[in-house]
C-alpha positions as CSV (number, residue, x, y, z in Angstrom):
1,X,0.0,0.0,0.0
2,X,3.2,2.4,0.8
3,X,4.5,1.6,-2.6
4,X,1.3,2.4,-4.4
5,X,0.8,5.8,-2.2
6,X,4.6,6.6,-3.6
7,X,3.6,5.5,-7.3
8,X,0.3,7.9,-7.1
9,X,2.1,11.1,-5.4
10,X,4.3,10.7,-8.3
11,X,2.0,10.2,-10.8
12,X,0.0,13.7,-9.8
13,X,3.2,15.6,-9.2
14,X,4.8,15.3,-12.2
15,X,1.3,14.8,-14.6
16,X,0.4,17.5,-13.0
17,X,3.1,20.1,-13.8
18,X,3.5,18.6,-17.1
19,X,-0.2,19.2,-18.3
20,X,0.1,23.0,-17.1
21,X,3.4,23.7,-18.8
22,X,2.2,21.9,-22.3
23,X,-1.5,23.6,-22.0
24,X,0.5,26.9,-22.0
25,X,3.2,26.1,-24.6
26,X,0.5,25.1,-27.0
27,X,-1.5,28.2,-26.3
28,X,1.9,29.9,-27.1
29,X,2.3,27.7,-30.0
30,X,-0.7,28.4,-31.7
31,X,-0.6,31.8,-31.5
32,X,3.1,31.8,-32.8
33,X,1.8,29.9,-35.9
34,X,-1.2,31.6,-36.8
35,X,0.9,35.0,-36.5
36,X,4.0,34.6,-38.0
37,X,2.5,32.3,-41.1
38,X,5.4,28.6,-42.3
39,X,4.9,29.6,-46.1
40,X,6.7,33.1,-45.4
41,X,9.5,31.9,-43.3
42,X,10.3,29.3,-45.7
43,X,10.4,31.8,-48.5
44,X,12.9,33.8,-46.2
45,X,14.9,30.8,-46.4
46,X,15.2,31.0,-49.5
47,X,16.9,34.1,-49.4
48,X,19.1,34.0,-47.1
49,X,21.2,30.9,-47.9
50,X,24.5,32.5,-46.4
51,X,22.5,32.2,-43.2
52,X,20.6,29.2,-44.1
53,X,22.1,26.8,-41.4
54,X,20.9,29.4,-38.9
55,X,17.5,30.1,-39.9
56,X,17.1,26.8,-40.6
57,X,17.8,25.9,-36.7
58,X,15.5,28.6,-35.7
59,X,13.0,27.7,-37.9
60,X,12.9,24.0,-36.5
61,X,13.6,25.7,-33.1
62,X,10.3,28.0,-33.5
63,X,7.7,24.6,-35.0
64,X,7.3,21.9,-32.6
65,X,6.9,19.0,-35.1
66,X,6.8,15.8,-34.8
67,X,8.4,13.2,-37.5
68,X,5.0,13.0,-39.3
69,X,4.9,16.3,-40.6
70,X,8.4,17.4,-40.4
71,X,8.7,15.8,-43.9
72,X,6.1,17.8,-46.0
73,X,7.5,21.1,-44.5
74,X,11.1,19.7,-45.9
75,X,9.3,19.0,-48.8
76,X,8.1,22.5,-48.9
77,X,11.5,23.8,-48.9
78,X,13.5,21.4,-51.1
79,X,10.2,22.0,-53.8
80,X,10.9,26.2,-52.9
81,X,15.0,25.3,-53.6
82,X,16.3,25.8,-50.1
83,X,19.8,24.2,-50.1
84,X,20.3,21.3,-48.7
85,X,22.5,22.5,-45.6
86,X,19.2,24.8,-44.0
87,X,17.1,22.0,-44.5
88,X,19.2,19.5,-42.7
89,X,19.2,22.0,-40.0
90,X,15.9,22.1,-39.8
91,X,15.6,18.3,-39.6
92,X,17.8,18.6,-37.0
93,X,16.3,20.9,-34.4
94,X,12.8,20.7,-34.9
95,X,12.6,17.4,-33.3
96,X,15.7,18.0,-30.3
97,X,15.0,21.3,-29.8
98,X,11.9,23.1,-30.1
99,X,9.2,24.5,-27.3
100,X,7.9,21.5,-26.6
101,X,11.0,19.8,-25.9
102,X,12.4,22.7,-24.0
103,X,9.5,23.0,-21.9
104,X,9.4,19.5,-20.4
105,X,13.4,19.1,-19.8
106,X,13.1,22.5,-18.0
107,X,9.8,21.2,-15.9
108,X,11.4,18.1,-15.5
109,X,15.7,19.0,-14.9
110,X,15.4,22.6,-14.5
111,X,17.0,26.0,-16.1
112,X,21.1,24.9,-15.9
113,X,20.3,21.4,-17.7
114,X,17.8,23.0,-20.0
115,X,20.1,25.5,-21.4
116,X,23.3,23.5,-22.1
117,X,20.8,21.0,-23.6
118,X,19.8,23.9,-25.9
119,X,23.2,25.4,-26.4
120,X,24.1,21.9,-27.5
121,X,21.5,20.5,-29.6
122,X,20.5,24.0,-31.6
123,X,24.8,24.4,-31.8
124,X,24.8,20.6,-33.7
125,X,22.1,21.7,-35.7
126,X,23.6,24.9,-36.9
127,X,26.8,22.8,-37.4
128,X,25.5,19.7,-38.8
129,X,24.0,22.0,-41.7
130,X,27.2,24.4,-42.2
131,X,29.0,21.1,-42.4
132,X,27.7,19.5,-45.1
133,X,27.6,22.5,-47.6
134,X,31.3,21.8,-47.5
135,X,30.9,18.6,-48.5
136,X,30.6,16.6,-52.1
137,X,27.3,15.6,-50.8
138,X,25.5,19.4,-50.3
139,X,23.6,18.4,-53.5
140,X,22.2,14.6,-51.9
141,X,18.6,16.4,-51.7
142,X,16.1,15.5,-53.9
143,X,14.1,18.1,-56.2
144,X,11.2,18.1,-58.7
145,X,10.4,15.0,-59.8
146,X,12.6,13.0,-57.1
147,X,10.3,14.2,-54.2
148,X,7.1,12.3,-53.8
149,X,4.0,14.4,-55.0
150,X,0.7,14.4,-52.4
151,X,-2.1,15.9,-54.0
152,X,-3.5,18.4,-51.5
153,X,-7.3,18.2,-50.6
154,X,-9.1,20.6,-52.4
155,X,-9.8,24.0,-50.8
156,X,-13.1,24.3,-52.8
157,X,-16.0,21.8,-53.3
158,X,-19.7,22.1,-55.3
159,X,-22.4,23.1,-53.0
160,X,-24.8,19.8,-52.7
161,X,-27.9,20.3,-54.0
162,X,-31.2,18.2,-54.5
163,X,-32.5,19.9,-57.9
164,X,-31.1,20.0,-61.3
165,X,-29.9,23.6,-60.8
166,X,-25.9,24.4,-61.2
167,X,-23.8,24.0,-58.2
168,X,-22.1,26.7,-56.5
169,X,-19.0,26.5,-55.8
170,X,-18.1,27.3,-52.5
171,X,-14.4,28.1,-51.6
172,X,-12.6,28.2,-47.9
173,X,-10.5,30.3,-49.4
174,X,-12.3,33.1,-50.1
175,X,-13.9,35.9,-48.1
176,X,-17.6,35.6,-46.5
177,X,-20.1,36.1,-49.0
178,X,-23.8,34.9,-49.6
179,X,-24.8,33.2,-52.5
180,X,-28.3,33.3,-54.2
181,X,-29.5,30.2,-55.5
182,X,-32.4,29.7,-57.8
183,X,-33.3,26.7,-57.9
184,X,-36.4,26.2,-59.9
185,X,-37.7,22.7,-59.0
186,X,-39.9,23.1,-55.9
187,X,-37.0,24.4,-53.6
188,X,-37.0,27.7,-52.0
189,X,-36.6,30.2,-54.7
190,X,-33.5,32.4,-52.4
191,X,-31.4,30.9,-49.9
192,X,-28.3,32.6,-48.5
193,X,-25.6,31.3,-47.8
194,X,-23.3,33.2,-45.5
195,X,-19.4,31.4,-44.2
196,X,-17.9,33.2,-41.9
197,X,-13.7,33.1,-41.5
198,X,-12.9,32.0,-37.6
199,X,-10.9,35.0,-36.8
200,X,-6.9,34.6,-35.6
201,X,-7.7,33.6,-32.1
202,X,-9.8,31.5,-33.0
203,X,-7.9,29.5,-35.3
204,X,-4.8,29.7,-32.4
205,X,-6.5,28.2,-29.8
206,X,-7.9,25.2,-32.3
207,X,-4.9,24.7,-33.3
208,X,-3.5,24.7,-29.5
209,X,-6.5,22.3,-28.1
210,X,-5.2,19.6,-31.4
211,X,-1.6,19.9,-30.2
212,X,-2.4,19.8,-26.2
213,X,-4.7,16.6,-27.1
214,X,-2.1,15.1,-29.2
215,X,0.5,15.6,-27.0
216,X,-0.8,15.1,-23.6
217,X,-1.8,10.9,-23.5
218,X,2.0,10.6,-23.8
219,X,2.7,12.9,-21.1
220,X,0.1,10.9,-18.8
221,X,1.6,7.3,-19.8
222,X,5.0,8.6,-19.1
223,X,4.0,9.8,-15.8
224,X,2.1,6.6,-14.9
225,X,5.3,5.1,-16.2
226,X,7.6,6.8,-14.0
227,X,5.2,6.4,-10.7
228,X,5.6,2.7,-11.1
229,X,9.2,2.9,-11.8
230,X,9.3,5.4,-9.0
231,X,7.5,3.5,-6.2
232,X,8.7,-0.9,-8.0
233,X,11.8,-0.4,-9.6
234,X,14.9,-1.6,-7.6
235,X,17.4,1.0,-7.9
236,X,20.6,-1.5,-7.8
237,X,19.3,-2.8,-11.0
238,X,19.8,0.9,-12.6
239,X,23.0,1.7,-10.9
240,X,24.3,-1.7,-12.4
241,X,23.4,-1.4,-15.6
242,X,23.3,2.6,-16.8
243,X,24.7,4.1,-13.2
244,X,28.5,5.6,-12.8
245,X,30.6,7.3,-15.3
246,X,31.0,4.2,-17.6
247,X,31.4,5.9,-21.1
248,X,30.2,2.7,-23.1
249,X,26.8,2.9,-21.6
250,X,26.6,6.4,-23.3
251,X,27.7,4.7,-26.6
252,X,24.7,2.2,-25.8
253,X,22.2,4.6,-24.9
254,X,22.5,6.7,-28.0
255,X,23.0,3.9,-29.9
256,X,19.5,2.0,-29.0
257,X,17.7,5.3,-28.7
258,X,16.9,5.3,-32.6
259,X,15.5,1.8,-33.1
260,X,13.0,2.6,-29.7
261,X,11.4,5.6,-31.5
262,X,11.4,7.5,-28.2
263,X,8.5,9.9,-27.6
264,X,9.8,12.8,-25.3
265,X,6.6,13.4,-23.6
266,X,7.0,9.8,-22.4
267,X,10.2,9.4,-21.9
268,X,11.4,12.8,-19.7
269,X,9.4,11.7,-16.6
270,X,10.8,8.2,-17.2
271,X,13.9,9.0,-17.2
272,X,13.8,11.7,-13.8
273,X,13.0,8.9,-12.2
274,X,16.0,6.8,-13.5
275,X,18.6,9.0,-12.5
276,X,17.1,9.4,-9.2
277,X,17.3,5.7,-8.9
278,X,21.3,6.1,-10.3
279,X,20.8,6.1,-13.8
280,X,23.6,8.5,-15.0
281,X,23.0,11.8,-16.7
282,X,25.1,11.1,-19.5
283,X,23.3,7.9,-20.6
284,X,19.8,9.8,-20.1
285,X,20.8,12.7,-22.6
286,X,22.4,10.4,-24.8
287,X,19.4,8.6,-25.0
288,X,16.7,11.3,-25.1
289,X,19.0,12.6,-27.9
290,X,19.5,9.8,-29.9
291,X,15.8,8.2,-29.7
292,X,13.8,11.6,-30.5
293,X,16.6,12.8,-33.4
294,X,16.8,9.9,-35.4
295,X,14.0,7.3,-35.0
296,X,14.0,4.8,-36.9
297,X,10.3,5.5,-38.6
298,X,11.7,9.4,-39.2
299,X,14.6,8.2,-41.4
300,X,12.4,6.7,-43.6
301,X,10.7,9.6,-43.9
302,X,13.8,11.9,-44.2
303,X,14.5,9.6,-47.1
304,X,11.6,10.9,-49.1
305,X,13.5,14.0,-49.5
306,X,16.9,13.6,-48.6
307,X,19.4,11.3,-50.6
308,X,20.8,7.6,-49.4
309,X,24.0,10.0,-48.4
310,X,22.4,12.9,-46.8
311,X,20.4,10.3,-45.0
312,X,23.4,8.8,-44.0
313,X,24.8,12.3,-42.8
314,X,21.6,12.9,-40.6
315,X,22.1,9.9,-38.6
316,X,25.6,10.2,-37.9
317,X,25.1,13.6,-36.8
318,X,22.5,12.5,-34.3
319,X,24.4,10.1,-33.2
320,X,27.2,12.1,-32.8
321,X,25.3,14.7,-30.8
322,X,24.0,12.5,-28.6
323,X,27.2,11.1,-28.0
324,X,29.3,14.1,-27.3
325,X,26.0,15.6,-25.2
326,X,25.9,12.4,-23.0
327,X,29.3,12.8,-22.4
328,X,28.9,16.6,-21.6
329,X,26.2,15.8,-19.0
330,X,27.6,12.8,-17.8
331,X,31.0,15.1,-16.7
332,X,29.8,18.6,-16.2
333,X,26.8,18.0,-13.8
């Protein structure tokens, strides 16, 4: 009965804060992308290709995506000609280092950890990009007919209707208007139609309630998760296996984090609870680095726009920065 009391204090402490800080980053989110609209930042990043690397961090930084749609904004901006060095920047922060990310290591480790983990994951990502526009392979990204064409769902559809008469076409697009239809078969002979555009704020906080409901199942499993770790798990069993400064189990940890297809809203509470128990910092980072940079289901869908080399490039770069960051965490805190 103690254990269970443990596992349940647990649970509500650390659900608890969790679901605040992601109902106000999504609120913060939506707002962000309903004012400051993707199509024109990726056009700016098509001017500024000197700078490309860093916009191209920011801009991942700034769009808390998951692996899903991180691909047809890449899309986007291979389609729009964006070299390939801002777009493997992007691919590189916007899973490791955007809002949501940052919001639940600093909940979770506090401000110190937070901010190295940001200085070091946006840094890579800056880095990774720079790097490989010195390389033979800055051309490995596909263009035109290379990148696999989704046809959009139309924006515009034919008003139903029961008569004979012509349909209307009614667009989402467009601005409010009201339509006139004469039918002629036994129907009303005037009916107005009027659509009204949700306004900004209204469209924010939609969007905002998708991503909180999206996002916060994982944050409640990985809280359960860590309760029961928190109140069952022996903690010899951690210290022996991921405890101490052994380097390898870094090596391990970032190594096995691509194949698990970590979710960070899961695995952040999870892992609290493991270094508590003696799990090492180092192996935690490395792990948290490796499993939400470079799953294994998000390099096959980097591969629909980036080449068998550039794919190649983005892995080794993840695993590179999970690496070096365990080893930073491991040694510096």
């Amino acid at each position: 009965m103690e254990k269970l009391t443990i596992a349940l204090d647990e649970f509500i402490h650390v659900g608890g804060a969790l679901v605040i800080v992601i109902a106000v980053v999504s609120i913060l989110t939506g707002f962000m992308r309903e004012y400051i609209p993707q199509d024109k930042l990726q056009k700016k990043l098509t001017k500024h290709e000197k700078w490309g690397p860093l916009f191209g961090a920011l801009f991942g930084m700034l769009t808390p995506f998951c692996s899903a749609s991180v691909v047809p904004v890449s899309m986007g901006m291979a389609t729009m000609g964006v070299s390939l060095g801002t777009v493997l920047s992007f691919l590189l922060s916007a899973p490791l280092c955007n809002f949501i990310v940052l919001a639940m290591v600093y909940a979770t480790f506090g401000f110190k950890i937070t901010a190295t983990y940001l200085a070091l994951t946006f840094s890579a990502a800056i880095f990774g990009g720079w790097l490989i526009t010195k390389t033979p392979w800055r051309n490995e990204i596909k263009r035109g007919e290379e990148l696999e064409k989704k046809n959009a769902p139309s924006c515009s559809a034919p008003a139903p209707t029961s008569c004979s008469a012509q349909p209307v076409a009614v667009s989402c697009c467009t601005e409010p208007t009201t339509a006139n239809v004469n039918t002629g078969c036994g129907c009303p002979d005037t009916s107005s139609v009027t659509m009204a555009e949700p306004t900004k704020t209204q469209n924010a906080l939609r969007f905002a309630l998708a991503l909180f409901k999206k996002i916060i199942p994982y944050v409640l499993i990985g809280a359960l998760i860590s309760g029961l770790s928190a109140a069952y798990l022996p903690s010899e069993l951690v210290e022996k296996y991921v405890g101490g400064d052994n380097m390898l189990s870094i090596v391990i940890a970032a190594v096995i984090g691509v194949p698990l297809y970590l979710r960070i809203e899961m695995a952040i509470p999870l892992l609290n609870i493991l270094i508590v128990k003696g799990m090492g910092l180092g192996p935690a980072m490395a792990l948290i680095i490796g499993g939400t940079g470079a799953s294994l289901p998000e390099i096959a869908l980097v591969s629909s726009v980036l080449k068998p080399k550039a794919v190649i490039a983005f892995v080794a770069l993840v695993l590179t920065t999970a690496i070096l960051g365990g080893v930073l965490f491991q040694y510096i805190f």
